[in-house]
MDAnalysis code that builds the backbone (N, CA, C; Angstrom):
import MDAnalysis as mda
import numpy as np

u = mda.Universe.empty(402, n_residues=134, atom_resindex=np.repeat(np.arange(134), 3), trajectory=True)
u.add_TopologyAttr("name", ["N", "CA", "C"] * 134)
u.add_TopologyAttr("resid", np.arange(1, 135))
u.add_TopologyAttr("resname", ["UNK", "UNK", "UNK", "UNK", "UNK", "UNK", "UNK", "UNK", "UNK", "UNK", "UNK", "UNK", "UNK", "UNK", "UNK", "UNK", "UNK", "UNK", "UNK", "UNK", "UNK", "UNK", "UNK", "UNK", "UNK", "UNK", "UNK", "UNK", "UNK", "UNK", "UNK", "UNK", "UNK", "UNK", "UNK", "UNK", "UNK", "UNK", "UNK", "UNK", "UNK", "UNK", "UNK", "UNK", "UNK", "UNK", "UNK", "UNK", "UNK", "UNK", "UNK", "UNK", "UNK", "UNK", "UNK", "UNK", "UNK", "UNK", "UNK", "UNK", "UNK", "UNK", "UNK", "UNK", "UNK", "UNK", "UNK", "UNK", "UNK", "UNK", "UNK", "UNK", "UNK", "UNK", "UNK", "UNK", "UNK", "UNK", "UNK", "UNK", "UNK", "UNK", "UNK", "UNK", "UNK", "UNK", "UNK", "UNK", "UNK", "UNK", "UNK", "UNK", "UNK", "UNK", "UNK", "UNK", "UNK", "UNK", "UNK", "UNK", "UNK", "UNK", "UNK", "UNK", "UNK", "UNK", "UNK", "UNK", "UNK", "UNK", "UNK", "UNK", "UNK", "UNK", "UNK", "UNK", "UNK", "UNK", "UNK", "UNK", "UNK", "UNK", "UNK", "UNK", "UNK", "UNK", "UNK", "UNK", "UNK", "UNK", "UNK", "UNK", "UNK", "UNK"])
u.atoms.positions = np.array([
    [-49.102, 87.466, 120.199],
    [-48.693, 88.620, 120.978],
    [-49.159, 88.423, 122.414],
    [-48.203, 88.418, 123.364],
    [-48.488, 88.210, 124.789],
    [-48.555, 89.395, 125.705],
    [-50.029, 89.680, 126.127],
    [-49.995, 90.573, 127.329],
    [-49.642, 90.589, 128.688],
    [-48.500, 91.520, 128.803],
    [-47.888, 91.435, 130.200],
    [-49.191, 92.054, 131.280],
    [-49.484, 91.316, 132.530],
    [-50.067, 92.232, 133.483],
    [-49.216, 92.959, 134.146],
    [-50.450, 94.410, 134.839],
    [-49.476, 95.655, 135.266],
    [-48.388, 94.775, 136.206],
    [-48.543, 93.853, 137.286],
    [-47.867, 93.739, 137.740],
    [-46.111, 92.937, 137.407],
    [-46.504, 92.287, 136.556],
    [-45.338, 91.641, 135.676],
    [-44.497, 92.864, 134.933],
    [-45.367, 94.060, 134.336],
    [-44.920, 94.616, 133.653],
    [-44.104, 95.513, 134.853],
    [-44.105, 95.523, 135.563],
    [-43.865, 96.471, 137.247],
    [-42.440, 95.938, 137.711],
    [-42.776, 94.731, 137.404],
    [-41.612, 93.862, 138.089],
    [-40.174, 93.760, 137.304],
    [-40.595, 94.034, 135.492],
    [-39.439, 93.814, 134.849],
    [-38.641, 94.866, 134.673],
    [-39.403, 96.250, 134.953],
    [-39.409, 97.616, 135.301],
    [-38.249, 97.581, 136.734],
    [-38.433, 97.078, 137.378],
    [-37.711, 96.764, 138.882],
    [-36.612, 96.301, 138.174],
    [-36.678, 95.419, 137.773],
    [-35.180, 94.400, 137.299],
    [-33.968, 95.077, 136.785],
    [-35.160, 96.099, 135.476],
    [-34.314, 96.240, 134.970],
    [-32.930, 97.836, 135.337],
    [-34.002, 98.866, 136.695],
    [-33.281, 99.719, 136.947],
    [-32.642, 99.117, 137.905],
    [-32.638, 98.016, 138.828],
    [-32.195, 97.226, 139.576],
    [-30.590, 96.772, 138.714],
    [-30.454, 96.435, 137.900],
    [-29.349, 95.830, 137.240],
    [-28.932, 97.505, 136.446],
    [-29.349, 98.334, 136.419],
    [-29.041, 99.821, 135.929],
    [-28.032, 100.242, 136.830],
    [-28.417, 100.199, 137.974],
    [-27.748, 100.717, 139.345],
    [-27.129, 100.261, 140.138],
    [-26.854, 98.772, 139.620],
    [-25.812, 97.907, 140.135],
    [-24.846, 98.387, 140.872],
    [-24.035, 98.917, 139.386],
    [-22.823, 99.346, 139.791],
    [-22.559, 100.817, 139.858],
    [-21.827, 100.952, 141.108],
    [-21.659, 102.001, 141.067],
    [-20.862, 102.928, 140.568],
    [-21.038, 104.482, 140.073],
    [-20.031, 105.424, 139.162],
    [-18.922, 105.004, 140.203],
    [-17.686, 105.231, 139.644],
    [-16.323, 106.006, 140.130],
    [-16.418, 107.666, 140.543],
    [-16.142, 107.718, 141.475],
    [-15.924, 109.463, 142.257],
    [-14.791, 109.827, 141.228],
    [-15.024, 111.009, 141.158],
    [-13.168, 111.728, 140.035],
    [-12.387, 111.789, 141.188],
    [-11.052, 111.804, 141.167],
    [-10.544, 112.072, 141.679],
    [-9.347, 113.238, 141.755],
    [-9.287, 114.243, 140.954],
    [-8.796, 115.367, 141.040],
    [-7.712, 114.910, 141.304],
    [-6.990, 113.682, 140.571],
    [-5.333, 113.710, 140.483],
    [-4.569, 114.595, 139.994],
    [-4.722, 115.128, 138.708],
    [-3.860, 116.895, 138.596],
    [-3.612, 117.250, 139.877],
    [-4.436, 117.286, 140.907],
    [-3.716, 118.439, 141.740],
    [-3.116, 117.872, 142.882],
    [-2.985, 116.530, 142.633],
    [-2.235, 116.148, 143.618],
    [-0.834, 115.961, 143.380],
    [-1.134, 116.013, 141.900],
    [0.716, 115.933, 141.574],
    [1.527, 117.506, 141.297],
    [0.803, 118.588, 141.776],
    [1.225, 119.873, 141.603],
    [2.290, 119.642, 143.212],
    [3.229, 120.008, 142.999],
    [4.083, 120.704, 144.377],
    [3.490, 121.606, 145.587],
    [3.910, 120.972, 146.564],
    [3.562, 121.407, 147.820],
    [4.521, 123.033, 148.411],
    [4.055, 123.408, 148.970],
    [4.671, 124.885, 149.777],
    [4.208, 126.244, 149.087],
    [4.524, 126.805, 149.115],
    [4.322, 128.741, 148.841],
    [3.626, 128.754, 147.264],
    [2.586, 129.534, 147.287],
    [2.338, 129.710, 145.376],
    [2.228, 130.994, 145.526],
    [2.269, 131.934, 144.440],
    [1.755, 133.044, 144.212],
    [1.096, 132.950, 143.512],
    [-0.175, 133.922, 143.702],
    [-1.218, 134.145, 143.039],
    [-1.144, 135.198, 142.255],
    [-1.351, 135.342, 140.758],
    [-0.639, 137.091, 140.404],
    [-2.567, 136.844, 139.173],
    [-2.854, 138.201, 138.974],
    [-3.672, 137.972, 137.858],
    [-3.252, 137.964, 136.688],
    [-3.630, 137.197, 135.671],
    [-2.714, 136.911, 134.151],
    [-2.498, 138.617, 133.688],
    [-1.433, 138.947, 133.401],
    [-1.189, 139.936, 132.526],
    [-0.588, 140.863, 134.048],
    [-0.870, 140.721, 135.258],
    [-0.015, 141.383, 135.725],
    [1.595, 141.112, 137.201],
    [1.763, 141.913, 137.569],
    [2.768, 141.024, 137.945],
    [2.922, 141.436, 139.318],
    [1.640, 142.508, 139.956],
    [1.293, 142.664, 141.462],
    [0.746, 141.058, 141.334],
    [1.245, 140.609, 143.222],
    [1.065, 139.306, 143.296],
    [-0.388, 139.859, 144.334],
    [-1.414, 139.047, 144.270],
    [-3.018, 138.942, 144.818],
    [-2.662, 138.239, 145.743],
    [-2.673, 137.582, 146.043],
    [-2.022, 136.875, 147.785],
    [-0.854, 135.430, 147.388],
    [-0.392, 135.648, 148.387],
    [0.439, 133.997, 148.699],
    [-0.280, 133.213, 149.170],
    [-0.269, 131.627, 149.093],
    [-1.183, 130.729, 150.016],
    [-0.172, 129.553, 149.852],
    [0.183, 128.792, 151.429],
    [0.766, 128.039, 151.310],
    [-0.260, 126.733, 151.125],
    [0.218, 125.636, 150.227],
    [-0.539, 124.555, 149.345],
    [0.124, 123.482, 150.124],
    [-0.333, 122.850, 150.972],
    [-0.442, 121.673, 151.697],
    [-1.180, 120.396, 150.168],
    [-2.320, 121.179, 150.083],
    [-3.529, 120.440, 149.200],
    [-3.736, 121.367, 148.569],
    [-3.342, 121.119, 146.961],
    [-3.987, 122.179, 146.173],
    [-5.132, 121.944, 145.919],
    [-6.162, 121.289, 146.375],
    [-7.647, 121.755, 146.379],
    [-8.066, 122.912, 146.752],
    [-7.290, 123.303, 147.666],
    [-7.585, 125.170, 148.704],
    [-7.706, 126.187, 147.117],
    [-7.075, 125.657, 146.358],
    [-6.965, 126.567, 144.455],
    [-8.227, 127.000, 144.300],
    [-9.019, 125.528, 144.288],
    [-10.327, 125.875, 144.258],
    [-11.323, 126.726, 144.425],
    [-10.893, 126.872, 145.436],
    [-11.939, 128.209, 145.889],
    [-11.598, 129.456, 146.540],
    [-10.985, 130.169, 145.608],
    [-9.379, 131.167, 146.209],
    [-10.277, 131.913, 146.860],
    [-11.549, 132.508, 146.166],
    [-12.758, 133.390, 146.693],
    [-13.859, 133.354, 148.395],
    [-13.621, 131.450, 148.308],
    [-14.454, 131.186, 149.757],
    [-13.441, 130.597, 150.256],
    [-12.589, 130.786, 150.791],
    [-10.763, 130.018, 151.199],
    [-11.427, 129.188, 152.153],
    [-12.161, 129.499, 153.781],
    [-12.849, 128.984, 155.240],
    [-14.029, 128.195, 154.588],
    [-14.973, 128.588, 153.797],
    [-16.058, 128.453, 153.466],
    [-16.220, 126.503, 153.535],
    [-17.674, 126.439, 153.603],
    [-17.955, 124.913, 154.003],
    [-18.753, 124.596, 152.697],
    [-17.657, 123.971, 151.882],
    [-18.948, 124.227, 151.025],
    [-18.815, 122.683, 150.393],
    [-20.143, 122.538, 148.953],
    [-20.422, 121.056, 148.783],
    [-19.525, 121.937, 147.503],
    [-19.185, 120.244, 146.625],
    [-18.029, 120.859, 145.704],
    [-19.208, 119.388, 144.521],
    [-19.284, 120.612, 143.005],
    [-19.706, 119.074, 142.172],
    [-18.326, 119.592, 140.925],
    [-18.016, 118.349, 140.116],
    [-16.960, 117.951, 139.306],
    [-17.536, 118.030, 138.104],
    [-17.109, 118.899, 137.426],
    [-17.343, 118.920, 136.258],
    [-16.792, 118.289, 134.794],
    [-15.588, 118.586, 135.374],
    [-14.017, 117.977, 134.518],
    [-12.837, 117.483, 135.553],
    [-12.504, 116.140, 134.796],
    [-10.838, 115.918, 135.390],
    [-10.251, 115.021, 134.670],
    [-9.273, 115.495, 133.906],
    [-8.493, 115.012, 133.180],
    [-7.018, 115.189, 133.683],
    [-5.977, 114.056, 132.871],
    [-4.691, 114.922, 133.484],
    [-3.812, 116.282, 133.661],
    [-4.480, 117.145, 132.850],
    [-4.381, 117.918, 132.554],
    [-5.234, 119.247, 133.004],
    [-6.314, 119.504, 133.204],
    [-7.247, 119.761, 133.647],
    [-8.479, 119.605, 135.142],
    [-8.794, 120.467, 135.737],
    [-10.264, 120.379, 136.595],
    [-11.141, 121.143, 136.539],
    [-12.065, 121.226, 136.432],
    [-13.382, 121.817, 136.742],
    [-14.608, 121.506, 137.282],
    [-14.659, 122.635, 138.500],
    [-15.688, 122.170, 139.538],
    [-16.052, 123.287, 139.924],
    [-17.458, 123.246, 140.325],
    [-18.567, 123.961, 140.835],
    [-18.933, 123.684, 142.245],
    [-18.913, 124.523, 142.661],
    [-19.016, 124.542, 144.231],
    [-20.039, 125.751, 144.864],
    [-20.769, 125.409, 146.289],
    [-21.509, 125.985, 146.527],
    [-21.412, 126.364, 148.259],
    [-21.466, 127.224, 148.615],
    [-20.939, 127.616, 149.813],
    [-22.469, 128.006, 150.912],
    [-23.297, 127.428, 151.507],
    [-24.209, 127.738, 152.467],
    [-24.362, 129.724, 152.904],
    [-24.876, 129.915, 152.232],
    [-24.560, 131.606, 152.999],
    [-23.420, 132.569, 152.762],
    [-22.542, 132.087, 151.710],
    [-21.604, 132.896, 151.338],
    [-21.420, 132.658, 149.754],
    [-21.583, 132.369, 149.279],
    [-21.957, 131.724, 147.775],
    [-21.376, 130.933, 147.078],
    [-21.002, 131.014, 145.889],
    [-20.569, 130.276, 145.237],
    [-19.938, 129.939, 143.764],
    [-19.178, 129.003, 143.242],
    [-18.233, 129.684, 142.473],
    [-17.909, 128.549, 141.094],
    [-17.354, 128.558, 139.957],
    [-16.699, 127.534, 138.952],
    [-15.246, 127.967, 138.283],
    [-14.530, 126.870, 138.871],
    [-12.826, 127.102, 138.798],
    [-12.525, 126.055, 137.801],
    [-11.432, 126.665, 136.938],
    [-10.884, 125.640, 136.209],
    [-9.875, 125.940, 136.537],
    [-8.900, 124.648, 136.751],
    [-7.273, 125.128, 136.945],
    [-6.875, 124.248, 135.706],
    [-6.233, 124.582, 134.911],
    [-5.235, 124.208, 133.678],
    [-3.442, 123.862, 134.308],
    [-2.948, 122.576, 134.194],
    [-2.045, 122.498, 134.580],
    [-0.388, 122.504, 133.621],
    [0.309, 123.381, 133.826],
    [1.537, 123.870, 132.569],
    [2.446, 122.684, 133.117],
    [2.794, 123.149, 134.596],
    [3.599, 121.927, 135.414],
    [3.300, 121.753, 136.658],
    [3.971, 120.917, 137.085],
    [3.796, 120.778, 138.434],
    [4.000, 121.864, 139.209],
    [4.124, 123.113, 139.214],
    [4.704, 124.288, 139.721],
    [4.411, 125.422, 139.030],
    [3.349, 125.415, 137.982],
    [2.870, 126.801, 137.397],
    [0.965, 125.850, 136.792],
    [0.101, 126.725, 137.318],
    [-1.043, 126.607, 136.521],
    [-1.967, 127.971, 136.395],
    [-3.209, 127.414, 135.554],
    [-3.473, 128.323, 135.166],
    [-5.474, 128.675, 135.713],
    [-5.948, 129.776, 136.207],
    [-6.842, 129.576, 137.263],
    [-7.887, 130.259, 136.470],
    [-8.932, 129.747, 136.129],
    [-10.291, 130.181, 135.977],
    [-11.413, 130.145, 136.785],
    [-11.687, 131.828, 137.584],
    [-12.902, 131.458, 138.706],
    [-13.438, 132.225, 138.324],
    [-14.869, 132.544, 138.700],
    [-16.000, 133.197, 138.550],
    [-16.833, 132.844, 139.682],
    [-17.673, 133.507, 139.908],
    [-18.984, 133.223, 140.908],
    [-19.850, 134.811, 141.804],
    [-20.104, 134.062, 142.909],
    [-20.579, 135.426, 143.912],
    [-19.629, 134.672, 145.237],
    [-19.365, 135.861, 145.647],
    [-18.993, 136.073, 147.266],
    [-19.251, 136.958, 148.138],
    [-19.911, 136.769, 148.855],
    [-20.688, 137.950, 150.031],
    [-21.766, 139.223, 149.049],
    [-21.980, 138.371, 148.425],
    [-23.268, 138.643, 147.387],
    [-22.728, 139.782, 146.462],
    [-21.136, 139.672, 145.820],
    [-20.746, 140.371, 145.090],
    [-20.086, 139.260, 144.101],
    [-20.262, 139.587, 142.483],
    [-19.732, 138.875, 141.543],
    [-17.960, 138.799, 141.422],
    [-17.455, 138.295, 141.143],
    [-16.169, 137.949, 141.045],
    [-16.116, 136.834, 139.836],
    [-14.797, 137.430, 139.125],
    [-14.325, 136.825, 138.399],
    [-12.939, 136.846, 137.772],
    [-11.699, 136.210, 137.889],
    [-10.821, 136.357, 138.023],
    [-9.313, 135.213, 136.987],
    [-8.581, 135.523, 136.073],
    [-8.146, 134.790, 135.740],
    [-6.452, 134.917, 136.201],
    [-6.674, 133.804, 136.893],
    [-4.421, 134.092, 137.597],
    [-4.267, 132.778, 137.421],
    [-2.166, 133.672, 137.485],
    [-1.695, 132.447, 137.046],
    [-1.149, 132.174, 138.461],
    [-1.117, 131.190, 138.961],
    [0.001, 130.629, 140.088],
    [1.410, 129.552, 140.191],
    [1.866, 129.567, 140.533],
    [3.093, 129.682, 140.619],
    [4.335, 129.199, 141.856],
    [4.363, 128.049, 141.627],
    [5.026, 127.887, 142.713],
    [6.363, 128.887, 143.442],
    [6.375, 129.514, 144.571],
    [8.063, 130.419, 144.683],
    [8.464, 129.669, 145.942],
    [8.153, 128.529, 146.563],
    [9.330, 127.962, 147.608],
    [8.604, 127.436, 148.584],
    [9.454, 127.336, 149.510],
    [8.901, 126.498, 150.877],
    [8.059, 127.326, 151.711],
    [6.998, 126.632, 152.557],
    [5.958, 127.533, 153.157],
    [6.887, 128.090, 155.062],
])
């Protein structure tokens, strides 16, 4: 039986998170929402059929955070599948929120947010909807 000294034992310790951290993760990339259609969506809440605002979708990332729309915020990924996103996001001084958008088609999905905004809870399930050019 061979005793490693601390420093050998230090070094293989190095190696081995050294070759751990090689490589680096892949970033997600929130393809669902790049293949959703561009121009006008309506926002309606599920079950009713007053529309909550229009927003024209250049980038449906803006989905994201229907609650902090301006807001500067850091965004972490929870889920992304083709089908699916979910992400948590955090806004400096205005708060912060976790959206899932569920995708039906390219032109209808389905919006799960929750969080705080201006230090009031919100939580909200709509469907959106593409209706035309912006």
């Amino acid at each position: 039986m061979a005793i490693f000294s601390p420093i050998l034992r230090y070094s293989f310790a190095v190696a081995a998170l050294a070759g751990a951290t090689a490589v680096p993760a892949q970033a997600p990339s929130l393809a669902m929402l790049d293949g959703l259609e561009k121009g006008s969506w309506q926002l309606r809440e599920r079950g009713s059929d007053a529309v909550l605002q229009t927003i024209c979708v250049g980038d449906a990332r803006r989905m994201i955070q229907i609650q902090h729309p301006r807001a500067n915020c850091s965004r972490y990924i929870i889920e992304d599948t083709p089908k699916s996103v979910t992400v948590h996001y955090t806004c400096p001084g205005a708060g912060h929120g976790r959206t899932s958008i569920r995708n039906e088609t390219n032109r209808l999905v389905q919006i799960d947010t929750q969080g705080i905004a201006d230090g009031k809870p919100f939580s909200h399930a709509i469907e959106a909807r593409r209706a035309g050019s912006c």
